[in-house]
Backbone atoms as SQL, in Angstrom:
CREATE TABLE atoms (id INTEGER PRIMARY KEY, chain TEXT, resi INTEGER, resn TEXT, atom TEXT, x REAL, y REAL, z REAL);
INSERT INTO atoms VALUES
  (1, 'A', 1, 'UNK', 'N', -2.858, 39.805, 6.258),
  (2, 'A', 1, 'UNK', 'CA', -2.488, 38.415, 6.229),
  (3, 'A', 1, 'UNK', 'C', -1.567, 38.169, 5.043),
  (4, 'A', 2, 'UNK', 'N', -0.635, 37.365, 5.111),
  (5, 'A', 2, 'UNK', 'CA', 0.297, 37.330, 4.434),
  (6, 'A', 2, 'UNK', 'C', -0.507, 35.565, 3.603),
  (7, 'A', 3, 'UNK', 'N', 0.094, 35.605, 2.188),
  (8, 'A', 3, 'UNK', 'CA', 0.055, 34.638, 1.512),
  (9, 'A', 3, 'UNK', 'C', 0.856, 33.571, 1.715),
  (10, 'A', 4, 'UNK', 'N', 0.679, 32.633, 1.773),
  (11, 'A', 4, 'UNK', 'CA', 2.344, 31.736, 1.408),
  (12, 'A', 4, 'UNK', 'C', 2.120, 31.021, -0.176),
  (13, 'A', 5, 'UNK', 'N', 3.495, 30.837, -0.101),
  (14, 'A', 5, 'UNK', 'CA', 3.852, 30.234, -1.360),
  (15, 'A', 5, 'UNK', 'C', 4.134, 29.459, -1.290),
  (16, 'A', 6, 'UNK', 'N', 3.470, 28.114, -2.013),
  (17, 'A', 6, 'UNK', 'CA', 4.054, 27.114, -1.808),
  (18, 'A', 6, 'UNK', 'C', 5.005, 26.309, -2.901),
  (19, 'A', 7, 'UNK', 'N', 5.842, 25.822, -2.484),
  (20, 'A', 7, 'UNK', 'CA', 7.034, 25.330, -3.826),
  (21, 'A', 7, 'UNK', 'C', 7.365, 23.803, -3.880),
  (22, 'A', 8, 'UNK', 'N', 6.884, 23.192, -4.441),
  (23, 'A', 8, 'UNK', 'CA', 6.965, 21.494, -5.088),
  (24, 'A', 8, 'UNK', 'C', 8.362, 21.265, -5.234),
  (25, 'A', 9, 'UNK', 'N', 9.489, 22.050, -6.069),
  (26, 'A', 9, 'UNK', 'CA', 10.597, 21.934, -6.316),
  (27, 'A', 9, 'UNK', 'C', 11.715, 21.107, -5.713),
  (28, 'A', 10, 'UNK', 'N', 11.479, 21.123, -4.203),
  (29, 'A', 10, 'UNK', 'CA', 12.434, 20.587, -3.126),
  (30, 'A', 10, 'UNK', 'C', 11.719, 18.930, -3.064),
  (31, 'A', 11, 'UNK', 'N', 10.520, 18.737, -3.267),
  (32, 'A', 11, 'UNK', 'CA', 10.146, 17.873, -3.004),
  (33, 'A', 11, 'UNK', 'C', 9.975, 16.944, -4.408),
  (34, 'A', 12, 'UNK', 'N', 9.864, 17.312, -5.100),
  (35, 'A', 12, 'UNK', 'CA', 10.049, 16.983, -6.785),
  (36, 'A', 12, 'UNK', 'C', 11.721, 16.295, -7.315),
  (37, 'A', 13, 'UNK', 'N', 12.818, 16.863, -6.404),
  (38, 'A', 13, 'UNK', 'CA', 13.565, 16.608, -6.788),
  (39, 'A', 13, 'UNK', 'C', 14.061, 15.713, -5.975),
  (40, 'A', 14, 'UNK', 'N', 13.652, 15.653, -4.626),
  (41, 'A', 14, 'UNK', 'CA', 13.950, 14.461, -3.544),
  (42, 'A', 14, 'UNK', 'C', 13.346, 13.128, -4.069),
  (43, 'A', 15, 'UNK', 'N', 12.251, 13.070, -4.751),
  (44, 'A', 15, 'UNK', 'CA', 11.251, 11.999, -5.480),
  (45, 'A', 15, 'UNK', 'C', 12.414, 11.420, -6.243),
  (46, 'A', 16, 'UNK', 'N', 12.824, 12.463, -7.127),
  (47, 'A', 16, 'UNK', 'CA', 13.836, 12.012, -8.546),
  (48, 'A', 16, 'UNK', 'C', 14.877, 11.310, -8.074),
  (49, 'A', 17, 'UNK', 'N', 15.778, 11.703, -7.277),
  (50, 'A', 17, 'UNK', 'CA', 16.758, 11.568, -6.810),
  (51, 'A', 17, 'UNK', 'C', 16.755, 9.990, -6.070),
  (52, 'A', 18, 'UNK', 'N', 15.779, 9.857, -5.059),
  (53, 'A', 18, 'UNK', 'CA', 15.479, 8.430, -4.398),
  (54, 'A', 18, 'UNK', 'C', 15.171, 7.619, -5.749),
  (55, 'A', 19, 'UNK', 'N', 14.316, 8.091, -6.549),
  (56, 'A', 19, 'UNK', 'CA', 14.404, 7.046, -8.354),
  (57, 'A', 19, 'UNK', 'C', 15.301, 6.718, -8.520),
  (58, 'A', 20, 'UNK', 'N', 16.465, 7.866, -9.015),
  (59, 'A', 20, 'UNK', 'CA', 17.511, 7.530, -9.330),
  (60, 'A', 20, 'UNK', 'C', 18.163, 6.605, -8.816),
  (61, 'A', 21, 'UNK', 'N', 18.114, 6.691, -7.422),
  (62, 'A', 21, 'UNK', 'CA', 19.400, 6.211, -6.471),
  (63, 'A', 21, 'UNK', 'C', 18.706, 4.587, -6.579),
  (64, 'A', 22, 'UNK', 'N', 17.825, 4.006, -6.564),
  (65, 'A', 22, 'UNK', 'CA', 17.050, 2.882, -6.408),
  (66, 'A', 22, 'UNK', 'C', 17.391, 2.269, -7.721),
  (67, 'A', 23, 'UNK', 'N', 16.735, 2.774, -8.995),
  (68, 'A', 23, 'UNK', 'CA', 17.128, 2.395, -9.969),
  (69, 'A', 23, 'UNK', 'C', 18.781, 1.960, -10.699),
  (70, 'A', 24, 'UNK', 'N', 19.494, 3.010, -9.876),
  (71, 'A', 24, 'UNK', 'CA', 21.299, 3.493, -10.133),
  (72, 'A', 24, 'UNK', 'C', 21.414, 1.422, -9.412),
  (73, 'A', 25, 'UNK', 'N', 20.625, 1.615, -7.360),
  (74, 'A', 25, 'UNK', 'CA', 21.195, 0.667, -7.127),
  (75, 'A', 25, 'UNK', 'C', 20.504, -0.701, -7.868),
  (76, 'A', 26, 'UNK', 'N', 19.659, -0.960, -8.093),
  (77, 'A', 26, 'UNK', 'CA', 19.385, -2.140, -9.154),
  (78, 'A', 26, 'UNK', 'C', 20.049, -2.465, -10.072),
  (79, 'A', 27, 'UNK', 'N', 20.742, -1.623, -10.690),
  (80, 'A', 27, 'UNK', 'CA', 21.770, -1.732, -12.325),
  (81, 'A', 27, 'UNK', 'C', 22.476, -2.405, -11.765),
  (82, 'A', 28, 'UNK', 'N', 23.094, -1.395, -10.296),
  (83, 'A', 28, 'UNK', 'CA', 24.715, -1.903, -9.807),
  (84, 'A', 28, 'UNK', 'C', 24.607, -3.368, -9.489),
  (85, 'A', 29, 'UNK', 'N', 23.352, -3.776, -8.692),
  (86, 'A', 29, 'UNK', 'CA', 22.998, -5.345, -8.162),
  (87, 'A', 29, 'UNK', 'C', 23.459, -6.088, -9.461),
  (88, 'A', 30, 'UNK', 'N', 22.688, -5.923, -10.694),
  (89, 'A', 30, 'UNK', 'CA', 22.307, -6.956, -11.726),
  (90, 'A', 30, 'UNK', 'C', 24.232, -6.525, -12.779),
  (91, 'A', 31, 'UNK', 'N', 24.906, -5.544, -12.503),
  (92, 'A', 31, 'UNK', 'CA', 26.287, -5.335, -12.825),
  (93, 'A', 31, 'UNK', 'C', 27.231, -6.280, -12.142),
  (94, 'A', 32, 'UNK', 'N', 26.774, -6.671, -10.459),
  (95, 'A', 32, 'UNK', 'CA', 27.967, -7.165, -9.386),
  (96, 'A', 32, 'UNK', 'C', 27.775, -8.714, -10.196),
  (97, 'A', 33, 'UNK', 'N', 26.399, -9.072, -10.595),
  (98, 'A', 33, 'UNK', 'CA', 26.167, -10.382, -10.478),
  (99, 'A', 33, 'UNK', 'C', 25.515, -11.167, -9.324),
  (100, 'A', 34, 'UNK', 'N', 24.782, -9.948, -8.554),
  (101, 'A', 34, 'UNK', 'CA', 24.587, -10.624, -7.153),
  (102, 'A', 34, 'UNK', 'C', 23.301, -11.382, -7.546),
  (103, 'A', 35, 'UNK', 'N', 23.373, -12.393, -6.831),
  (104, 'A', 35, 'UNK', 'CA', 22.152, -13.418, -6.616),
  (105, 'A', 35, 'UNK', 'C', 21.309, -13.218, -5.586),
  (106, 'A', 36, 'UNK', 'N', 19.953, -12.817, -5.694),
  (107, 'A', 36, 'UNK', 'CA', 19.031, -12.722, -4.824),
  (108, 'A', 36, 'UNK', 'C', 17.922, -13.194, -5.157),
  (109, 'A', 37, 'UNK', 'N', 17.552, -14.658, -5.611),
  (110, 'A', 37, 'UNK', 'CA', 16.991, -15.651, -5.121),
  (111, 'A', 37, 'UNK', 'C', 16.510, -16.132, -4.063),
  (112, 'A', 38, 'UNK', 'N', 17.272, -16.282, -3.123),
  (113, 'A', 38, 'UNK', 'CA', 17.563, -16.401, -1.675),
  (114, 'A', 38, 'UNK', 'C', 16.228, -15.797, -1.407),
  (115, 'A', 39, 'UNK', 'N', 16.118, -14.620, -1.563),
  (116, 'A', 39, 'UNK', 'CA', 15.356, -13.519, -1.140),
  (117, 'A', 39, 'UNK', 'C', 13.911, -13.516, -1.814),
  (118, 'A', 40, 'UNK', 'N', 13.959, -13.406, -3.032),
  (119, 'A', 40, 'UNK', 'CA', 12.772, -13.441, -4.288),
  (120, 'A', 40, 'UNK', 'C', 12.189, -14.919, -3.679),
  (121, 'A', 41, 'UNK', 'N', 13.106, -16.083, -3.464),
  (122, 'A', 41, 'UNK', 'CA', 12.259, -17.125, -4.267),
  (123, 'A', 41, 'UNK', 'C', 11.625, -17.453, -2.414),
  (124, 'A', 42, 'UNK', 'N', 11.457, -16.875, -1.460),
  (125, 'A', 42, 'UNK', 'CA', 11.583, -17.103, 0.225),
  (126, 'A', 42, 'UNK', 'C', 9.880, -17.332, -0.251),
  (127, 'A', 43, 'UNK', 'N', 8.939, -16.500, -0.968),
  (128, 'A', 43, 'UNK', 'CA', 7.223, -15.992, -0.744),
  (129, 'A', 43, 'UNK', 'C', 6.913, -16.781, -2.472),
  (130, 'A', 44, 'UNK', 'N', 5.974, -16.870, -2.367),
  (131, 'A', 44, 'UNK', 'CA', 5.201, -16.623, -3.784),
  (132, 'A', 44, 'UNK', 'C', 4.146, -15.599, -3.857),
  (133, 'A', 45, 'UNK', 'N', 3.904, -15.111, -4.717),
  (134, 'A', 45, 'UNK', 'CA', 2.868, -14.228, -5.172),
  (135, 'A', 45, 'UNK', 'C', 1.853, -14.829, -4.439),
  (136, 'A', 46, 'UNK', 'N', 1.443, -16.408, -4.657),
  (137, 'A', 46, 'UNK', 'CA', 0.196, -16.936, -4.346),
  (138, 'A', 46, 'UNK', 'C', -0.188, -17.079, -2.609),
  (139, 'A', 47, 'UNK', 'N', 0.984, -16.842, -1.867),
  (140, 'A', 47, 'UNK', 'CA', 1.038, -16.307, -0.434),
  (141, 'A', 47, 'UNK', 'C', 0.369, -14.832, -0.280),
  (142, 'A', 48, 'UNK', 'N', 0.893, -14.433, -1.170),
  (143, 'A', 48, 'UNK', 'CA', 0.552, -12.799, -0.875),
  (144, 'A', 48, 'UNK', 'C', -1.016, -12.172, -1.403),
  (145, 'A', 49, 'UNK', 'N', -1.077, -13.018, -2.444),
  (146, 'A', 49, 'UNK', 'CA', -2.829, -13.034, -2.541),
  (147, 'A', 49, 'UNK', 'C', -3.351, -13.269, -1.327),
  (148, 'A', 50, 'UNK', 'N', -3.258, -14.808, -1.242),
  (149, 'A', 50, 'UNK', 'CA', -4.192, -15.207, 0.027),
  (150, 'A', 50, 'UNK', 'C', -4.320, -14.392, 1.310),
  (151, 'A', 51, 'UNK', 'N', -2.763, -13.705, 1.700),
  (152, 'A', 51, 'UNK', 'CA', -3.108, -12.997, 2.586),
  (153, 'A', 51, 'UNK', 'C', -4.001, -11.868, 2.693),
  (154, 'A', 52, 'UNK', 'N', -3.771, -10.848, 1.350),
  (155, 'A', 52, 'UNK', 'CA', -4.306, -9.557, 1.155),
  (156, 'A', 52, 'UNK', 'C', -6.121, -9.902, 1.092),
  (157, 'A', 53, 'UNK', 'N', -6.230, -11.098, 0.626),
  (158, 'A', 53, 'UNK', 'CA', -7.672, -11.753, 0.275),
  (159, 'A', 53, 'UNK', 'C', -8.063, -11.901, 1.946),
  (160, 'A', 54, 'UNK', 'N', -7.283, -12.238, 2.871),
  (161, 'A', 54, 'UNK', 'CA', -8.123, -12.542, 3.707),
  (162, 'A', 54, 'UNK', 'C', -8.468, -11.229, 4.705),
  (163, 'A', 55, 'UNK', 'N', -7.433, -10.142, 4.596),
  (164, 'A', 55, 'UNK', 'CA', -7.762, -9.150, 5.287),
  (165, 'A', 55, 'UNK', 'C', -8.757, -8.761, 4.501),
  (166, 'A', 56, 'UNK', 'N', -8.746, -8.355, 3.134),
  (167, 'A', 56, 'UNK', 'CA', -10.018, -7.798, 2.433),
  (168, 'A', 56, 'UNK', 'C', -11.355, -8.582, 2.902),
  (169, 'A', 57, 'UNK', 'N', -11.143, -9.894, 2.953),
  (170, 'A', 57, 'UNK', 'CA', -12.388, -10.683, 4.204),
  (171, 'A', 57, 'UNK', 'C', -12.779, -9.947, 5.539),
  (172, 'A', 58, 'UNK', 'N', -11.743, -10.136, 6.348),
  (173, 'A', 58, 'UNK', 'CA', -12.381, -9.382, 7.223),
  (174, 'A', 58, 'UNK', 'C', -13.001, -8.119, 7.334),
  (175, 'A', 59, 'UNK', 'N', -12.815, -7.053, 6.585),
  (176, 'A', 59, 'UNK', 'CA', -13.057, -5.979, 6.108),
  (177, 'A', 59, 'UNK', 'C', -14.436, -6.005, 6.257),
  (178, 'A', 60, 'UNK', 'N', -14.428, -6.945, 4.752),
  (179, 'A', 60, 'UNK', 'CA', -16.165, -6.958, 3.985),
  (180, 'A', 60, 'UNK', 'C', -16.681, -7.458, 5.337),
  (181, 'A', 61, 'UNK', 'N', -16.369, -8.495, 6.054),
  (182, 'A', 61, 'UNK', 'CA', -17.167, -9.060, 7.329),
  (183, 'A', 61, 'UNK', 'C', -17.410, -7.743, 8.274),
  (184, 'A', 62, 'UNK', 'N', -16.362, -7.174, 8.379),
  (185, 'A', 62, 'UNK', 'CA', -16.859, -5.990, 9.680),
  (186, 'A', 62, 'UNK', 'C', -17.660, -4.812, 9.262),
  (187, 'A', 63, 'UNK', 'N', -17.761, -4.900, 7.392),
  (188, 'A', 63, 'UNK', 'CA', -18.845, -3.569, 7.124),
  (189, 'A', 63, 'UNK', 'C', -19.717, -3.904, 7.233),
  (190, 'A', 64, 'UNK', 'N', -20.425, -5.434, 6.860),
  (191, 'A', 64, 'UNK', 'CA', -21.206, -6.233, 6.794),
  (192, 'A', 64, 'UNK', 'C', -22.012, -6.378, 7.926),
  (193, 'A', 65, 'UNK', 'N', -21.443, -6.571, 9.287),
  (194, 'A', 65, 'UNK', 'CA', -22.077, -6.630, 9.887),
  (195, 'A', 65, 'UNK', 'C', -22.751, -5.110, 10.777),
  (196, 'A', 66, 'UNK', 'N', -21.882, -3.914, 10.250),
  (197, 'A', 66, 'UNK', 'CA', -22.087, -2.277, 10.870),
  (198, 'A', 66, 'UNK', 'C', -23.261, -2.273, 10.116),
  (199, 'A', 67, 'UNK', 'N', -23.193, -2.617, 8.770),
  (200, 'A', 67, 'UNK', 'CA', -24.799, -2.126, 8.155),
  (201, 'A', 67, 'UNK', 'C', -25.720, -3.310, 8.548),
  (202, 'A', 68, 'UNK', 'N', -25.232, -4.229, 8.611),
  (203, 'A', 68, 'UNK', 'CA', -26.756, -4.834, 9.558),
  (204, 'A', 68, 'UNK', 'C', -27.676, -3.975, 10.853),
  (205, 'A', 69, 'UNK', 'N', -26.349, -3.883, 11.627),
  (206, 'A', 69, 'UNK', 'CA', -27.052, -3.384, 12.720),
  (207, 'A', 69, 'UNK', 'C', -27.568, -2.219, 12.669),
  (208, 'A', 70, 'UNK', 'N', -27.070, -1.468, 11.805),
  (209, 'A', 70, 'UNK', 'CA', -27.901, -0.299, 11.446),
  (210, 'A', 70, 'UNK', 'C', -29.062, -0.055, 10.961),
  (211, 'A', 71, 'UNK', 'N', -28.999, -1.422, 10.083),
  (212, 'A', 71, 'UNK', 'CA', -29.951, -1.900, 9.579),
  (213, 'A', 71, 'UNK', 'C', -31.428, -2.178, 10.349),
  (214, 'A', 72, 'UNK', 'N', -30.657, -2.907, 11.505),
  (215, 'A', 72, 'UNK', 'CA', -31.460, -3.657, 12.863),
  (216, 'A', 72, 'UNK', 'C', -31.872, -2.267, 13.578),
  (217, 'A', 73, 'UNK', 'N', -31.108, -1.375, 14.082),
  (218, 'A', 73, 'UNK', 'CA', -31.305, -0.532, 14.670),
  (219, 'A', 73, 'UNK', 'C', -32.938, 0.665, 13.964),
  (220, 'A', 74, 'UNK', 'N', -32.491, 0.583, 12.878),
  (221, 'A', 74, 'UNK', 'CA', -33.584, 1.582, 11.802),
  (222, 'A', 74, 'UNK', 'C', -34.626, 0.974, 12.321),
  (223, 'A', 75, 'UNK', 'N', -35.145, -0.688, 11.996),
  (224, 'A', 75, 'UNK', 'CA', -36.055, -0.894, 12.000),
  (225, 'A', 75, 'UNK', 'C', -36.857, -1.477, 13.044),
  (226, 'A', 76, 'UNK', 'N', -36.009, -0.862, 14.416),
  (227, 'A', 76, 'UNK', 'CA', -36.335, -0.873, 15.971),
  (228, 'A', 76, 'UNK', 'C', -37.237, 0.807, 15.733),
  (229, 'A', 77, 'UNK', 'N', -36.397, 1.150, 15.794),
  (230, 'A', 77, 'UNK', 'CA', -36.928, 2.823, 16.474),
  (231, 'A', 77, 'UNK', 'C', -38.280, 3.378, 15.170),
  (232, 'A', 78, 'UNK', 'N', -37.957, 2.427, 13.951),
  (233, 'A', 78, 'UNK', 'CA', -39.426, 2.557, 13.048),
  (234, 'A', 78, 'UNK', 'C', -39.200, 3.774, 11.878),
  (235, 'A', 79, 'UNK', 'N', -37.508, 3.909, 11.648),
  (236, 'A', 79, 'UNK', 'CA', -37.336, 5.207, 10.747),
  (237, 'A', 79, 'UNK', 'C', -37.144, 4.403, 9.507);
């Protein structure tokens, strides 16, 4: 059986590179003078709580109710 080798390198530098290029394009944005307001000011943070808050609700509601019934179930069969 043969070993493989595995090498991070290709993928280490694709990471860097998308940094770069993201960061490179942010400079260039805040260099042109472009205004993106428009865009930033569309949500507030306090939208994006509430939403993430309410899926994390449903969540807790649907574990909530798996360990009940498990709960229910245990203390049918008497374990």
């Amino acid at each position: 059986m043969k070993k493989l080798k595995l090498s991070f390198k290709p993928v280490t530098a694709a990471v860097g590179a998308t940094a770069l290029s993201l960061t490179s394009g942010a400079a260039m944005a805040q260099e042109a003078g472009i205004d993106l307001t428009a865009i930033t000011g569309a949500f507030n943070a306090s939208d994006i709580i509430t939403a993430v808050m309410a899926v994390a609700a449903v969540l807790a509601a649907i574990y909530a109710t798996m360990t009940a019934a498990k709960m229910a179930l245990r203390w049918i069969r008497g374990g």
